[in-house]
VEXBATOR-12285 format. One line per field, with one value per residue (C-alpha): residue number from 1; residue in one letter; x, y, z. Coordinates in Angstrom, 3 decimals, always signed. Layout:
REM VEXBATOR-12285
resi: c(NUM;...);
resn: c(A;...);
u: c(X;...);
v: c(Y;...);
w: c(Z;...);
***
This chain:
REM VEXBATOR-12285
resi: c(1;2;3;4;5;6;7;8;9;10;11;12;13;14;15;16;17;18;19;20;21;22;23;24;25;26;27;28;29;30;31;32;33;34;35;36;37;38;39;40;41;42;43;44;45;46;47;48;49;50;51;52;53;54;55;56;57;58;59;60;61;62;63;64;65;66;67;68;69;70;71;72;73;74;75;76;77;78;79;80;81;82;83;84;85;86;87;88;89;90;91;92;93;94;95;96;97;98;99;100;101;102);
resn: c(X;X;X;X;X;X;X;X;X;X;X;X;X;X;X;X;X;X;X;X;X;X;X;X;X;X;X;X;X;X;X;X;X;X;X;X;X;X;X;X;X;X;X;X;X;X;X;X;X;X;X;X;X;X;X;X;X;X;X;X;X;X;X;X;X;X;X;X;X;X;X;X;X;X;X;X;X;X;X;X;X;X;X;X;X;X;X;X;X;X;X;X;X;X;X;X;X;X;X;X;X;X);
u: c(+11.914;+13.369;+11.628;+12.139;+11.853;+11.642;+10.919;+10.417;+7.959;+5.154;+5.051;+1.548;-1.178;-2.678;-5.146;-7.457;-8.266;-10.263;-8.794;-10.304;-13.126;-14.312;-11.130;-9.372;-5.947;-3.793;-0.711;+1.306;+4.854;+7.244;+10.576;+13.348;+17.056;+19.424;+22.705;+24.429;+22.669;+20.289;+16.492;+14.725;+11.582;+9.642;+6.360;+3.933;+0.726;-0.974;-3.633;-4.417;-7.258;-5.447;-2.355;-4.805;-6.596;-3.241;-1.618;-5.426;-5.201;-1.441;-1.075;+1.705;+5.068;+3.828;+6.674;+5.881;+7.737;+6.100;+7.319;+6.814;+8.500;+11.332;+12.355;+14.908;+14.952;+16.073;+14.537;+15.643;+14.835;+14.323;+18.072;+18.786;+20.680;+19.812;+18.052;+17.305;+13.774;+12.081;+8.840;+6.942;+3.942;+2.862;+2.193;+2.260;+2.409;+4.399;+4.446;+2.928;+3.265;+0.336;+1.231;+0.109;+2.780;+5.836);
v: c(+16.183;+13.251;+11.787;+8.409;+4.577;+1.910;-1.606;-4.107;-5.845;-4.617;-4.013;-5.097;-3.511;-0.582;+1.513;+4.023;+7.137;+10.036;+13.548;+17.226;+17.911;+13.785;+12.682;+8.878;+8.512;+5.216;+4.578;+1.838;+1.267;-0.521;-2.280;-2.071;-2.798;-0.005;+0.275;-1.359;-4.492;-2.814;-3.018;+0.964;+1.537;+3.606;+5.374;+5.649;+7.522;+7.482;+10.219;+8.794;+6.409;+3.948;+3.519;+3.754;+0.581;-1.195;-1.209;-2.210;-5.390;-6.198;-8.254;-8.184;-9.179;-8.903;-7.376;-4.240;-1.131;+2.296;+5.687;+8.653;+11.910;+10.792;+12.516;+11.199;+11.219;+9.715;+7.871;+7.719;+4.919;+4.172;+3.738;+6.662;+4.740;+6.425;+4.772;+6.016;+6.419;+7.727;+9.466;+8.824;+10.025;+7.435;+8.959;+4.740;+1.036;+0.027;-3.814;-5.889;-9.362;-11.586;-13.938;-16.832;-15.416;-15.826);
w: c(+12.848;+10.225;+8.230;+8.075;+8.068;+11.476;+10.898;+14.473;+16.274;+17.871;+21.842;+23.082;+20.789;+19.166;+20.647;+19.071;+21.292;+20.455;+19.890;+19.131;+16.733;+17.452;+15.391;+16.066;+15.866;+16.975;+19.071;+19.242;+20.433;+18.204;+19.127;+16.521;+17.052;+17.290;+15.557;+18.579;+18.787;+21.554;+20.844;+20.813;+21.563;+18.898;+20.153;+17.366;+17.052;+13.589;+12.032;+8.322;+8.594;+6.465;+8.946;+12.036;+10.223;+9.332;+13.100;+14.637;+12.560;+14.005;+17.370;+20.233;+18.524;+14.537;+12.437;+10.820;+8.983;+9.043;+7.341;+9.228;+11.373;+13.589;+16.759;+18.937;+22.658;+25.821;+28.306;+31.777;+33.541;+37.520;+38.367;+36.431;+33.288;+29.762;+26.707;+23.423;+22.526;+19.110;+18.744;+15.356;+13.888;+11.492;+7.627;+6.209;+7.278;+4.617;+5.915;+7.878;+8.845;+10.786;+13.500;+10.740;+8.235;+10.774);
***
């Protein structure tokens, strides 16, 4: 994995779901824009109670930064064309703008 830095918007909301040994953890997807001008899609999923609290406060299309482990992948879609997708588990929401702050 990388460790590393995505800032975007986020896609829909967050969720909380349980996990093992009645722990919460979030997930969230995040759009950022790639180095070619094309948007990436960044699925999140968050452990630390303080991240899982930050993205639950965010709404569809808020702007937000997080600093976590990276792993690339790729997406096919339907008519078989390839995208570039990131996996990221959440370690910090290092920023986070409200709809009122836009």
């Amino acid at each position: 994995m990388i460790e590393g830095l995505v800032a975007g918007r986020l896609v829909g909301e967050a969720e909380m779901r349980d996990g093992k040994n009645a722990t919460q953890f979030a997930v969230a997807k995040v759009r950022a824009a790639g180095g070619d001008g094309e948007p990436v899609l960044v699925n999140v999923i968050a452990f630390a109670p303080e991240a899982c609290a930050a993205l639950r406060a965010l709404q569809d299309g808020d702007a937000i930064s997080l600093a976590g482990a990276l792993s690339p992948k790729v997406w096919t879609d339907k008519q078989g064309n390839t995208k570039p997708v990131m996996d990221m588990v959440a370690s910090r929401v290092l920023a986070i703008t409200s709809l009122g702050e836009r």
